[in-house]
N, CA, C and O atoms as a GROMACS GRO file, in nm:
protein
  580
    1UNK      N    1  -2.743   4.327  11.857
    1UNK     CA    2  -2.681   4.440  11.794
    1UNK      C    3  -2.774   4.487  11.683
    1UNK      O    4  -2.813   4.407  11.598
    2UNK      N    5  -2.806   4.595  11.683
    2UNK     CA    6  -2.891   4.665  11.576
    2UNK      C    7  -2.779   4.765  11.505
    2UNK      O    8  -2.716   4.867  11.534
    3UNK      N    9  -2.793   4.679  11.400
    3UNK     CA   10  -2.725   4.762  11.292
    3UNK      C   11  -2.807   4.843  11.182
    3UNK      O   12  -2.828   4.760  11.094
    4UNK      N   13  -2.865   4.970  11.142
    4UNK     CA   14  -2.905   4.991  11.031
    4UNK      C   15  -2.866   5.003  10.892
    4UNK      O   16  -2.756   4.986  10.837
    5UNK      N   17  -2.949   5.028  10.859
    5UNK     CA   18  -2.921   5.039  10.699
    5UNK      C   19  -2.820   5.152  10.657
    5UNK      O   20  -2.732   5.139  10.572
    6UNK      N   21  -2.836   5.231  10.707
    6UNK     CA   22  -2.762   5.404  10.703
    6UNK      C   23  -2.681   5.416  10.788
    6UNK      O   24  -2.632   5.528  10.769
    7UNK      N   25  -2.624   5.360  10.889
    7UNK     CA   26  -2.511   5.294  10.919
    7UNK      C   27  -2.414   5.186  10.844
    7UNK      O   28  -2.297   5.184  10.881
    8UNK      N   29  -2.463   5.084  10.726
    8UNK     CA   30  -2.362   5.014  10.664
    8UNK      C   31  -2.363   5.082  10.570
    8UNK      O   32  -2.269   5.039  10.503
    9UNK      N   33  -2.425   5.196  10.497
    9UNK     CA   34  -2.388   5.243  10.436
    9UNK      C   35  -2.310   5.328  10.415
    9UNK      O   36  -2.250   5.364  10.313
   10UNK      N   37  -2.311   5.379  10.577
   10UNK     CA   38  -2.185   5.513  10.574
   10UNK      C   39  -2.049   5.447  10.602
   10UNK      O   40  -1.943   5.502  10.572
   11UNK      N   41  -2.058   5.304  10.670
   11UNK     CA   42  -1.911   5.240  10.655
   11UNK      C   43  -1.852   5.205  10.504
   11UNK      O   44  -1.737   5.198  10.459
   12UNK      N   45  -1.967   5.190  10.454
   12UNK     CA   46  -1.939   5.124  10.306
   12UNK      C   47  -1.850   5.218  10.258
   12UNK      O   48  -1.733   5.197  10.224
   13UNK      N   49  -1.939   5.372  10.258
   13UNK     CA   50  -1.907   5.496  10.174
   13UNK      C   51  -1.754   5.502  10.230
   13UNK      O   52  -1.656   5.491  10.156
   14UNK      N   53  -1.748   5.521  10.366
   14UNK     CA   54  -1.600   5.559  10.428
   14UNK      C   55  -1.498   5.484  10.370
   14UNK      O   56  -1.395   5.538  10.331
   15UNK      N   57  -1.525   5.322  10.357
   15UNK     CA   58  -1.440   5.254  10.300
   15UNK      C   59  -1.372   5.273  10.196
   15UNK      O   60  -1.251   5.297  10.189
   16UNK      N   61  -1.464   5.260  10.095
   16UNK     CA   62  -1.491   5.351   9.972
   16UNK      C   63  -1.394   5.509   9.932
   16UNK      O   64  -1.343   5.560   9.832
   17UNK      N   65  -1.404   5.530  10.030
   17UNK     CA   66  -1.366   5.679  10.013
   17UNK      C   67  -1.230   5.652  10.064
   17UNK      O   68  -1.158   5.744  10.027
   18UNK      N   69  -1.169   5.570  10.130
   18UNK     CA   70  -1.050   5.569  10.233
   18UNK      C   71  -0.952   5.519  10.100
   18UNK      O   72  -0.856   5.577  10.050
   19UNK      N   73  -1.008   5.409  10.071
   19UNK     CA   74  -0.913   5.294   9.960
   19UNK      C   75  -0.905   5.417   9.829
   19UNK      O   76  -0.805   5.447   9.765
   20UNK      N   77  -0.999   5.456   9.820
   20UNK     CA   78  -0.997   5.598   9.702
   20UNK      C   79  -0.883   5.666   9.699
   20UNK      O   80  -0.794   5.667   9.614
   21UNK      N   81  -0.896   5.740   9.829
   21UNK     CA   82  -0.764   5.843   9.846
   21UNK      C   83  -0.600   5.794   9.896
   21UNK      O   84  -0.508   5.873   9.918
   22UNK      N   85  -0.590   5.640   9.905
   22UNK     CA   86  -0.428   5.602   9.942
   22UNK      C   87  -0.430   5.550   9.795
   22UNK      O   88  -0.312   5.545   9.759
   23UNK      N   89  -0.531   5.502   9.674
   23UNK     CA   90  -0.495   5.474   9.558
   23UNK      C   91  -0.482   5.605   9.477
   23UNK      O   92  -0.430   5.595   9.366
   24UNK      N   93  -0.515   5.707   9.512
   24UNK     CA   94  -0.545   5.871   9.441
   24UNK      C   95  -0.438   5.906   9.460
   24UNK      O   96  -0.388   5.966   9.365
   25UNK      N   97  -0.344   5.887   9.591
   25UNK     CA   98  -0.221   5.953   9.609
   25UNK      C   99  -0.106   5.926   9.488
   25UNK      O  100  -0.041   6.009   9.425
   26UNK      N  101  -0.106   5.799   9.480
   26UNK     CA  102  -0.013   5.787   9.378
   26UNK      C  103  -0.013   5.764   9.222
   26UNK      O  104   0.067   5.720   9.139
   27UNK      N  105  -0.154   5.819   9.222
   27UNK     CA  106  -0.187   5.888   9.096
   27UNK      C  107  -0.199   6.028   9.028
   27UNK      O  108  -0.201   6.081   8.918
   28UNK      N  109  -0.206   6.058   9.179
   28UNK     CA  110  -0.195   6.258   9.186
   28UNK      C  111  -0.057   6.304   9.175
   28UNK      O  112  -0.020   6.420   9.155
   29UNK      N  113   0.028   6.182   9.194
   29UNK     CA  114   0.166   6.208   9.156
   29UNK      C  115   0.193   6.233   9.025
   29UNK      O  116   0.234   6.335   8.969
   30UNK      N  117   0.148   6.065   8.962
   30UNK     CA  118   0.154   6.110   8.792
   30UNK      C  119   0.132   6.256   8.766
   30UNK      O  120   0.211   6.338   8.718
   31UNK      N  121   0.000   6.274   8.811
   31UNK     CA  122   0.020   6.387   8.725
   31UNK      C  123   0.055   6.547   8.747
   31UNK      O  124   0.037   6.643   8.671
   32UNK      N  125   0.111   6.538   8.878
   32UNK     CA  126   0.131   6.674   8.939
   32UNK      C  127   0.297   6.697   8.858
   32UNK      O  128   0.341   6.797   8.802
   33UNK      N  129   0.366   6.551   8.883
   33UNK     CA  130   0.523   6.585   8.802
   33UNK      C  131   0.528   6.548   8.671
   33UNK      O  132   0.469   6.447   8.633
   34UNK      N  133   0.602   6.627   8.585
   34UNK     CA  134   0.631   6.599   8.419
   34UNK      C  135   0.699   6.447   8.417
   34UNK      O  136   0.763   6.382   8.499
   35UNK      N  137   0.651   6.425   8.283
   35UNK     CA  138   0.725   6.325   8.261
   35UNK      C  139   0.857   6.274   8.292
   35UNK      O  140   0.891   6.159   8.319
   36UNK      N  141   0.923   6.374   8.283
   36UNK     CA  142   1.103   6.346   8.273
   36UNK      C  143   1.092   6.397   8.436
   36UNK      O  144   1.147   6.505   8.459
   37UNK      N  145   1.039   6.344   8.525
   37UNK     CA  146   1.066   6.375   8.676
   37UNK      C  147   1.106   6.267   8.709
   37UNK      O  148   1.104   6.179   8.623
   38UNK      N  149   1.151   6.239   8.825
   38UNK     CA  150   1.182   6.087   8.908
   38UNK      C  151   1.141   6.116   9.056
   38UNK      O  152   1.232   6.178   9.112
   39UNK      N  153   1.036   6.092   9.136
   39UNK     CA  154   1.013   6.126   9.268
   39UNK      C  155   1.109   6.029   9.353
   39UNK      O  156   1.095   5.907   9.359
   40UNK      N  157   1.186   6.086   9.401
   40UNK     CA  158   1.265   5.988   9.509
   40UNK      C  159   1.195   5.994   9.635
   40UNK      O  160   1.171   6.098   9.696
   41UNK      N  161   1.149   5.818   9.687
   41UNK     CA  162   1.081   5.862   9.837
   41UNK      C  163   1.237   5.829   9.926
   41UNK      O  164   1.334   5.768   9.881
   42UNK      N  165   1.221   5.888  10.060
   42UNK     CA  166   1.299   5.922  10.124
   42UNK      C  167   1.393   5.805  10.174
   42UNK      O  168   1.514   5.802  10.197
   43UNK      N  169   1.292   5.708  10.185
   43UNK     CA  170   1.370   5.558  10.265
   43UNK      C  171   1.473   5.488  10.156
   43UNK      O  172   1.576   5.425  10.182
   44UNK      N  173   1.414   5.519  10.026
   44UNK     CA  174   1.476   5.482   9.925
   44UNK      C  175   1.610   5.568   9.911
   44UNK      O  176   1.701   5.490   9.880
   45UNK      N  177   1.651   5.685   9.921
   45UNK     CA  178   1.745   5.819   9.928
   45UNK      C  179   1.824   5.758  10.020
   45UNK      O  180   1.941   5.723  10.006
   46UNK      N  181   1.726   5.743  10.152
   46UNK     CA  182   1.843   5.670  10.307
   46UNK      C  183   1.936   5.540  10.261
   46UNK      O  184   2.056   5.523  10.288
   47UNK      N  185   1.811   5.419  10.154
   47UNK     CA  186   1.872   5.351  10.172
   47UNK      C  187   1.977   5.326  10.064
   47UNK      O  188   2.034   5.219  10.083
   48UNK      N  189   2.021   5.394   9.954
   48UNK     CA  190   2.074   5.403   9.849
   48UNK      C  191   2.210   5.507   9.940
   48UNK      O  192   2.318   5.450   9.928
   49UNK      N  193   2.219   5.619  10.009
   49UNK     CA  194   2.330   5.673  10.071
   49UNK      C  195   2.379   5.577  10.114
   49UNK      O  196   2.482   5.532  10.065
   50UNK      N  197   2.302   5.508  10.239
   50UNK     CA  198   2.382   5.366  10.328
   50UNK      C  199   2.469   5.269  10.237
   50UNK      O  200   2.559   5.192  10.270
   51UNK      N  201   2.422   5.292  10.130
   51UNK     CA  202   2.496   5.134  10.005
   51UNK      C  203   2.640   5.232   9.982
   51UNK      O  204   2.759   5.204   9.991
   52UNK      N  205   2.576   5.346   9.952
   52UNK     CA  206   2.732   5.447   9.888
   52UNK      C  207   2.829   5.469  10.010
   52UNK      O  208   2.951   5.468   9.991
   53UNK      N  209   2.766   5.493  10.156
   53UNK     CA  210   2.880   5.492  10.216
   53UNK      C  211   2.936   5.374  10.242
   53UNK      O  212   3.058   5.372  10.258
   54UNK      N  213   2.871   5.266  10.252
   54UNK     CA  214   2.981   5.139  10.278
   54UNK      C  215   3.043   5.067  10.172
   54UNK      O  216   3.100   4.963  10.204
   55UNK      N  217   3.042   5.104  10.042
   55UNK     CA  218   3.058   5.130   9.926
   55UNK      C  219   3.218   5.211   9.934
   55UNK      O  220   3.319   5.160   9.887
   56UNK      N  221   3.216   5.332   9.996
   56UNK     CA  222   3.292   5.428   9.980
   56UNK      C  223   3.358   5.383  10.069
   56UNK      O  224   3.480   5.384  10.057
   57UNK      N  225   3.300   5.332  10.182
   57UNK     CA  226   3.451   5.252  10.302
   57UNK      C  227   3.509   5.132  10.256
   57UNK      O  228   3.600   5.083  10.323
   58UNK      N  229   3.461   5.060  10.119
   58UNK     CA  230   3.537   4.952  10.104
   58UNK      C  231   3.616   4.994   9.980
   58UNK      O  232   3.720   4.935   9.948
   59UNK      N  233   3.564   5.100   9.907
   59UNK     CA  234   3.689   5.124   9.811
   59UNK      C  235   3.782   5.239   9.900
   59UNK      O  236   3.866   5.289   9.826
   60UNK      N  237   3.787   5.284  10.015
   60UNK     CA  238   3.903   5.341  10.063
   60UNK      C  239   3.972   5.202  10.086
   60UNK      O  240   4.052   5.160  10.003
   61UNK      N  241   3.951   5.159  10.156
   61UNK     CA  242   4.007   4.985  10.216
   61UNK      C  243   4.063   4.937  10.106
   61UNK      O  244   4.181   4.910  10.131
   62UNK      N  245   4.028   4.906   9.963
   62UNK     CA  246   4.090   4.848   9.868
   62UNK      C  247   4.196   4.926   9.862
   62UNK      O  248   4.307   4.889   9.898
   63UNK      N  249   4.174   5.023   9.822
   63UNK     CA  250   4.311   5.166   9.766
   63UNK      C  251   4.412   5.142   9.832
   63UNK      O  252   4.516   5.109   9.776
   64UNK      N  253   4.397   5.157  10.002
   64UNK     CA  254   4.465   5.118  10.098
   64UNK      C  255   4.538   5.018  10.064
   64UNK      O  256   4.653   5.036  10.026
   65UNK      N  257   4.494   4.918  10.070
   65UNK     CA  258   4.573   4.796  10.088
   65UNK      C  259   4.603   4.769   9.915
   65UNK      O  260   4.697   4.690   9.911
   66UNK      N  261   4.566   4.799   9.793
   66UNK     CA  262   4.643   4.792   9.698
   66UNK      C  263   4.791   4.826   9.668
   66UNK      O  264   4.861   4.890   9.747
   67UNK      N  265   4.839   4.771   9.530
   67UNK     CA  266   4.985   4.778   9.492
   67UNK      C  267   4.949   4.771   9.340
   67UNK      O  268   4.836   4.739   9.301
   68UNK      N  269   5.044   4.800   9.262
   68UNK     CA  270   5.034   4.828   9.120
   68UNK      C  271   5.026   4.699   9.068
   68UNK      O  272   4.931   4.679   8.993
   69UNK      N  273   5.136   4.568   9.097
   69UNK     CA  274   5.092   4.509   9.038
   69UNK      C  275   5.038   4.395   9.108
   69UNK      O  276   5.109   4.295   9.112
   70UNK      N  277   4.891   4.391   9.183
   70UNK     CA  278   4.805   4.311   9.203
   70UNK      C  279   4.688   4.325   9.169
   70UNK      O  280   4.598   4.385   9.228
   71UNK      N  281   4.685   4.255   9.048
   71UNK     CA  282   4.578   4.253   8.945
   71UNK      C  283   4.438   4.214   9.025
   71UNK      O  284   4.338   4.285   9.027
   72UNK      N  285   4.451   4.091   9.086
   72UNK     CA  286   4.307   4.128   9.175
   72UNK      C  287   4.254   4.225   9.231
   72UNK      O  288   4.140   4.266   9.211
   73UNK      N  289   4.335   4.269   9.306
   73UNK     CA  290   4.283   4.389   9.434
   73UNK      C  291   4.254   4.516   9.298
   73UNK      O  292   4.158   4.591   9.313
   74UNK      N  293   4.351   4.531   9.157
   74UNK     CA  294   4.316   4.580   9.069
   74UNK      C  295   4.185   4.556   9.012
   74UNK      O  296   4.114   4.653   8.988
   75UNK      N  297   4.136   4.417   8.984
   75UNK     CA  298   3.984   4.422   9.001
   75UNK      C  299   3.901   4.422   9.062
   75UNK      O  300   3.793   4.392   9.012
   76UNK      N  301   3.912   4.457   9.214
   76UNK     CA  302   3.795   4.399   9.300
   76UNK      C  303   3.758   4.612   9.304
   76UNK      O  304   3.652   4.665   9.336
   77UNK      N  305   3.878   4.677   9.262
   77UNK     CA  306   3.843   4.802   9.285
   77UNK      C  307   3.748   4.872   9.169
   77UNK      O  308   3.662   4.959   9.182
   78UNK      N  309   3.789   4.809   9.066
   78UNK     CA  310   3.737   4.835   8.966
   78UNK      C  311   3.556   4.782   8.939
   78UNK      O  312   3.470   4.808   8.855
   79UNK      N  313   3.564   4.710   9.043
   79UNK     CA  314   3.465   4.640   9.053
   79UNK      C  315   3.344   4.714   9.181
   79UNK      O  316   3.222   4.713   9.196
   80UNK      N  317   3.451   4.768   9.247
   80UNK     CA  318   3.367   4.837   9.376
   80UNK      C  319   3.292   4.970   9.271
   80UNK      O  320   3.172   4.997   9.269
   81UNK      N  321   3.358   5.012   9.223
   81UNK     CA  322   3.347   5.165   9.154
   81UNK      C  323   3.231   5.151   9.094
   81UNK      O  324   3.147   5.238   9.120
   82UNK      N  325   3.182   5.016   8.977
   82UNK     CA  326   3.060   5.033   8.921
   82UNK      C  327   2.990   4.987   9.019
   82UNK      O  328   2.875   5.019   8.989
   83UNK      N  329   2.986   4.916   9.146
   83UNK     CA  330   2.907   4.918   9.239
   83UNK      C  331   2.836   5.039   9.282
   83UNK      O  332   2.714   5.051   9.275
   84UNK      N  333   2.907   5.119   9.321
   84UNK     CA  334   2.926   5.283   9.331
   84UNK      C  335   2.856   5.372   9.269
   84UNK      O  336   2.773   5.448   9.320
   85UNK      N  337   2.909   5.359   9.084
   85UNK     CA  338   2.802   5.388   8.996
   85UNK      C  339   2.653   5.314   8.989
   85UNK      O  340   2.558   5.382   8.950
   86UNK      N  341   2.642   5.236   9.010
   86UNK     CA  342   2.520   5.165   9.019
   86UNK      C  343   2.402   5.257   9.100
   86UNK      O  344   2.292   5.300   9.066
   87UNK      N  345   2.487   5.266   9.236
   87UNK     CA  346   2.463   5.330   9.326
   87UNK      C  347   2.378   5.488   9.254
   87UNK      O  348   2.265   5.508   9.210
   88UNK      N  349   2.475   5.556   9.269
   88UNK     CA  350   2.461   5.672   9.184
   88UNK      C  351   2.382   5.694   9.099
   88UNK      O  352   2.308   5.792   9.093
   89UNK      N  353   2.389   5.594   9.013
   89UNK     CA  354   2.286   5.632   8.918
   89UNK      C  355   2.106   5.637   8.882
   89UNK      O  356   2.029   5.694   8.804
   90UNK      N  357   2.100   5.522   9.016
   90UNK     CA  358   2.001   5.496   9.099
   90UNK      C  359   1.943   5.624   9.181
   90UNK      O  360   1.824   5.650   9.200
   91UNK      N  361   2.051   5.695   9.222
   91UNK     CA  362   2.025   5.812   9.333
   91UNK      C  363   1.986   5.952   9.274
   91UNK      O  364   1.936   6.044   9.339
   92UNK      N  365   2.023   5.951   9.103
   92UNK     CA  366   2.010   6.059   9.019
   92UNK      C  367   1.893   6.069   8.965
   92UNK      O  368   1.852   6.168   8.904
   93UNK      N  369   1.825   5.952   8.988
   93UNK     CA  370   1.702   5.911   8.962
   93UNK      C  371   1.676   5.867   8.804
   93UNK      O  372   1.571   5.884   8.742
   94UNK      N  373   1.808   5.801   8.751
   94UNK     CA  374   1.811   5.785   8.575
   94UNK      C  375   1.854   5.933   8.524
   94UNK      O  376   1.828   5.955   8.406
   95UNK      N  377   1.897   6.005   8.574
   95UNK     CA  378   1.995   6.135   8.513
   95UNK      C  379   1.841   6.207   8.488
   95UNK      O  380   1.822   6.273   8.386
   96UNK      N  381   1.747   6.192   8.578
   96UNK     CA  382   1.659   6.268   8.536
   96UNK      C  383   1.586   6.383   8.611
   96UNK      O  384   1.617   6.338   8.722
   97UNK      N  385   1.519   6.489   8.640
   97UNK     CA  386   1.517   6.562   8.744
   97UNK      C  387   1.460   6.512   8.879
   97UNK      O  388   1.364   6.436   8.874
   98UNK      N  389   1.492   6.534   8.956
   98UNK     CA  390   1.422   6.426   9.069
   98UNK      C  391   1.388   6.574   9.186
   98UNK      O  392   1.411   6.694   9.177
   99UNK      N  393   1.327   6.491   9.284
   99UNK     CA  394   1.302   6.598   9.423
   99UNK      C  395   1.364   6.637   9.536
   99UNK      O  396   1.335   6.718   9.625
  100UNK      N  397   1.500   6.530   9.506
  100UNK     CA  398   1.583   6.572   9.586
  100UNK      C  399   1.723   6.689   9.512
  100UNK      O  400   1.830   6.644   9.469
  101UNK      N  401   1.696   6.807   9.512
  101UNK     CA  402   1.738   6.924   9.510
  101UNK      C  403   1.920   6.923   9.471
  101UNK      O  404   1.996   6.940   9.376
  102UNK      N  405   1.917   6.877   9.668
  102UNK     CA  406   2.125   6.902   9.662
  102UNK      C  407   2.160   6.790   9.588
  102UNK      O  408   2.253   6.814   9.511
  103UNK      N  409   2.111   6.657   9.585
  103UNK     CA  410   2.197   6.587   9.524
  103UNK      C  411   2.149   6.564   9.362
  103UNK      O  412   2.211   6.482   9.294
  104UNK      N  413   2.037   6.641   9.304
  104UNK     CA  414   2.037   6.694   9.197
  104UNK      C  415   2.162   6.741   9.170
  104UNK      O  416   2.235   6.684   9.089
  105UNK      N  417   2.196   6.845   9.233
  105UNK     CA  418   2.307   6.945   9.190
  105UNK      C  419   2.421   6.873   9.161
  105UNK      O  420   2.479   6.937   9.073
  106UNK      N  421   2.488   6.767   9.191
  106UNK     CA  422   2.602   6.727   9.260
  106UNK      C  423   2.601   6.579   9.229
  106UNK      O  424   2.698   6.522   9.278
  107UNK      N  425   2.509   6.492   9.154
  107UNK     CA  426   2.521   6.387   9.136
  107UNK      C  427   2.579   6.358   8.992
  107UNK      O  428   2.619   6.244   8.968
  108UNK      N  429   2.582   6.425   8.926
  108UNK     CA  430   2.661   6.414   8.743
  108UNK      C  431   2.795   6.411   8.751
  108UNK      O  432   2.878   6.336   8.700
  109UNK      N  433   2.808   6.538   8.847
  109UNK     CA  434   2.956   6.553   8.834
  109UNK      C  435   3.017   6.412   8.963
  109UNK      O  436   3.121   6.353   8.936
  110UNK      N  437   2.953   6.382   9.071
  110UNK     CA  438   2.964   6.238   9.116
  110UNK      C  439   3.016   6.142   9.016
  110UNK      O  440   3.131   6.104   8.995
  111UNK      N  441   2.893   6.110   8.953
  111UNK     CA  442   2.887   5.998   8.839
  111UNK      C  443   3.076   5.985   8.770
  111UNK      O  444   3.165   5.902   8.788
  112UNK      N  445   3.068   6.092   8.701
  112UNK     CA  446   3.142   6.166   8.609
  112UNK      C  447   3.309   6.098   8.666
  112UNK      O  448   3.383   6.019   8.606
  113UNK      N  449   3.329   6.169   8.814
  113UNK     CA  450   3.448   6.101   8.897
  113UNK      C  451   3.456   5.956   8.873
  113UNK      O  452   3.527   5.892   8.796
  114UNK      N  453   3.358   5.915   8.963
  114UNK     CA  454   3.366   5.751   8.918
  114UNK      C  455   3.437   5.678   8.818
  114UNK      O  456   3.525   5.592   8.820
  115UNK      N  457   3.332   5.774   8.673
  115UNK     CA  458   3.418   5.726   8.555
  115UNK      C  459   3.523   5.760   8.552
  115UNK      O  460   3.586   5.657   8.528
  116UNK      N  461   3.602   5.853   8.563
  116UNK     CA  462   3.745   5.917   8.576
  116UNK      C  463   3.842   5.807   8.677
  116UNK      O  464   3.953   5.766   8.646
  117UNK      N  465   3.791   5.783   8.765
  117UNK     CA  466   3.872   5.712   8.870
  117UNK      C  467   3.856   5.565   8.793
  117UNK      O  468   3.970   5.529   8.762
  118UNK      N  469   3.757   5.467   8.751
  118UNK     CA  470   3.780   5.364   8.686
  118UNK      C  471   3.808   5.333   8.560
  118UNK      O  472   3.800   5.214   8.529
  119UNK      N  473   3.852   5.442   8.445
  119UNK     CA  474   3.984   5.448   8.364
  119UNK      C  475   4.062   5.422   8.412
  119UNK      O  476   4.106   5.310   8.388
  120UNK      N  477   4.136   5.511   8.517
  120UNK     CA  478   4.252   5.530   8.516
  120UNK      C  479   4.260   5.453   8.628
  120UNK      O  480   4.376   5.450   8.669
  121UNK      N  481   4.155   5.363   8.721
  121UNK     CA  482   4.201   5.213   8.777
  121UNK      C  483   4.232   5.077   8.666
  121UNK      O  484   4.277   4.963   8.680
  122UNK      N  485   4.178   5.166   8.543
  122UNK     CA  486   4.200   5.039   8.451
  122UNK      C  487   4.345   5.002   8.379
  122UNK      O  488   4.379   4.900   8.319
  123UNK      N  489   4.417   5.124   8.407
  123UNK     CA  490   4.539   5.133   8.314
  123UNK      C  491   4.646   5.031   8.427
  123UNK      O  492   4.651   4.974   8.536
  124UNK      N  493   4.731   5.070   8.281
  124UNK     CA  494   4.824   4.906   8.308
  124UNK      C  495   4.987   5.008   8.319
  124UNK      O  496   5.052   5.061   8.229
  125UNK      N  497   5.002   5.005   8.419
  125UNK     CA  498   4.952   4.963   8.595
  125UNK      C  499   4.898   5.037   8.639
  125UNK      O  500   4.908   5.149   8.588
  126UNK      N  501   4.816   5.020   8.752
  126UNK     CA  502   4.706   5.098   8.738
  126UNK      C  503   4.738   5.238   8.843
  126UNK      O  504   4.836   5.253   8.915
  127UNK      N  505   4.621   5.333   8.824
  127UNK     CA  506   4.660   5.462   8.932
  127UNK      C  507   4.505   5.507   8.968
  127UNK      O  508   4.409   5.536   8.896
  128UNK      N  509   4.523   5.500   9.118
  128UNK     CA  510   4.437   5.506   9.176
  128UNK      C  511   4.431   5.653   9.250
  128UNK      O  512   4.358   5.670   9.347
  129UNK      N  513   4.505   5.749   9.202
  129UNK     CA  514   4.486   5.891   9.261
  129UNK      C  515   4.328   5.907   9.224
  129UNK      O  516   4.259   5.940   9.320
  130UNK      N  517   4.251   5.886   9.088
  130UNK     CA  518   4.141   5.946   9.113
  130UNK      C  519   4.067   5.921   9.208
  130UNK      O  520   4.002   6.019   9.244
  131UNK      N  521   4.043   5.807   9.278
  131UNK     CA  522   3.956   5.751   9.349
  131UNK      C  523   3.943   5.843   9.458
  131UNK      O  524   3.833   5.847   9.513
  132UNK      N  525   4.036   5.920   9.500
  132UNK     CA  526   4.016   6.029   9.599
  132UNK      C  527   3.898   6.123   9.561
  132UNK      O  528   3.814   6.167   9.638
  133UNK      N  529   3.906   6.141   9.450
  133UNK     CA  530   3.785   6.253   9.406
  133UNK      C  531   3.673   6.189   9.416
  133UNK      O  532   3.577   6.265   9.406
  134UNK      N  533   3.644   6.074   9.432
  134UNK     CA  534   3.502   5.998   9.444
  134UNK      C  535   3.501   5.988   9.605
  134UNK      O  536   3.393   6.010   9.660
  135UNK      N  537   3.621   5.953   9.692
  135UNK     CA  538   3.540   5.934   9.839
  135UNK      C  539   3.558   6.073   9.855
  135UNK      O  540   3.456   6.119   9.905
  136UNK      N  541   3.648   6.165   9.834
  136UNK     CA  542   3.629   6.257   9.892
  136UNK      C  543   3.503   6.357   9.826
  136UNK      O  544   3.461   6.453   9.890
  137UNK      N  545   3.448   6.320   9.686
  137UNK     CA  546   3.301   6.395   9.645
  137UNK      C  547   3.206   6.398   9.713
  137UNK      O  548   3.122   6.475   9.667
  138UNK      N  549   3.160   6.323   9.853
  138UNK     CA  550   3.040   6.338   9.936
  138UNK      C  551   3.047   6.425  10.002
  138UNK      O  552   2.950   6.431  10.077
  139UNK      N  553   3.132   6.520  10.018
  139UNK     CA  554   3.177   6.669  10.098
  139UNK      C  555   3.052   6.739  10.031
  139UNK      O  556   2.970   6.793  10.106
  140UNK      N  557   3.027   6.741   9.863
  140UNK     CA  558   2.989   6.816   9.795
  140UNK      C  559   2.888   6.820   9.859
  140UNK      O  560   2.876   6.912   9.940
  141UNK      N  561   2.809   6.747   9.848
  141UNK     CA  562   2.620   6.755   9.938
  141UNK      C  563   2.646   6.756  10.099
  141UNK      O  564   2.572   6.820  10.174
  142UNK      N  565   2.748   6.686  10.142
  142UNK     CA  566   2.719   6.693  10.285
  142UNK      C  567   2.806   6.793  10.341
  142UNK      O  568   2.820   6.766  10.460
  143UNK      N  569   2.871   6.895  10.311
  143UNK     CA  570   2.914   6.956  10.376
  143UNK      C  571   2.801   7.067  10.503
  143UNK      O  572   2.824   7.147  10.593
  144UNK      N  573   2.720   7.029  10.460
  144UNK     CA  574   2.683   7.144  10.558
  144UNK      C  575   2.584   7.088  10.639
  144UNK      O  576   2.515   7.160  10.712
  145UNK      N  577   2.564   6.897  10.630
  145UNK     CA  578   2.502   6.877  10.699
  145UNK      C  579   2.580   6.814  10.856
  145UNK      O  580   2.510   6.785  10.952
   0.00000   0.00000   0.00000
């Protein structure tokens, strides 16, 4: 095998140049978005929805099968909700502007329910009407998908 000189050098360079531009990418980020941005990548978006909807099927399921005075099922709901928020707040990107658009729009006032619904899961005895406004808030972004 005859390898030259100006041949390992142009692999070198390519190399060089390859590792350059997948480390450049996520530096061209820094600085293309302001500070107060949050880039959400997409798998992360997928996989943060997937947590909220099965999230959102187990606090229908609690609601369901709750009663006023069963203080557990009273906490396991109360407990789903900051799951929920967790969720959320994660998805808002830290309440900060992010790249995903619709659920920009629509994730505060999300948040916001949550809190509303786990007050008033907290009261003695408790009432769980808000919680409707939290499963039923994913209409807001997905209605039109």
């Amino acid at each position: 095998m005859n390898v030259s000189f100006k041949n390992v050098t142009t692999i070198i360079l390519l190399v060089i140049l390859a590792a350059g531009t997948i480390i450049g990418c996520a530096q061209i980020r820094k600085l293309t978005y302001p500070p107060d941005f949050t880039y959400l990548e997409k798998k992360e978006v997928d996989s943060l929805m997937r947590s909220m909807g099965e999230s959102i099927g187990r606090l229908e399921q609690l609601v369901a099968e709750a009663t006023p005075s069963d203080s557990s099922q009273q906490q396991k709901i109360i407990a789903e909700l900051g799951k929920l928020e967790g969720f959320a707040t994660r998805l808002s990107g830290g309440h900060t502007q992010t790249n995903q658009l619709v659920i920009h729009d629509h994730i505060e006032e999300f948040i916001s329910d949550i809190g509303t619904a786990r007050r008033f899961a907290n009261l003695n005895p408790p009432k769980y009407h808000k919680v409707s406004n939290v499963t039923g808030g994913c209409s807001n972004c997905h209605q039109f998908r």
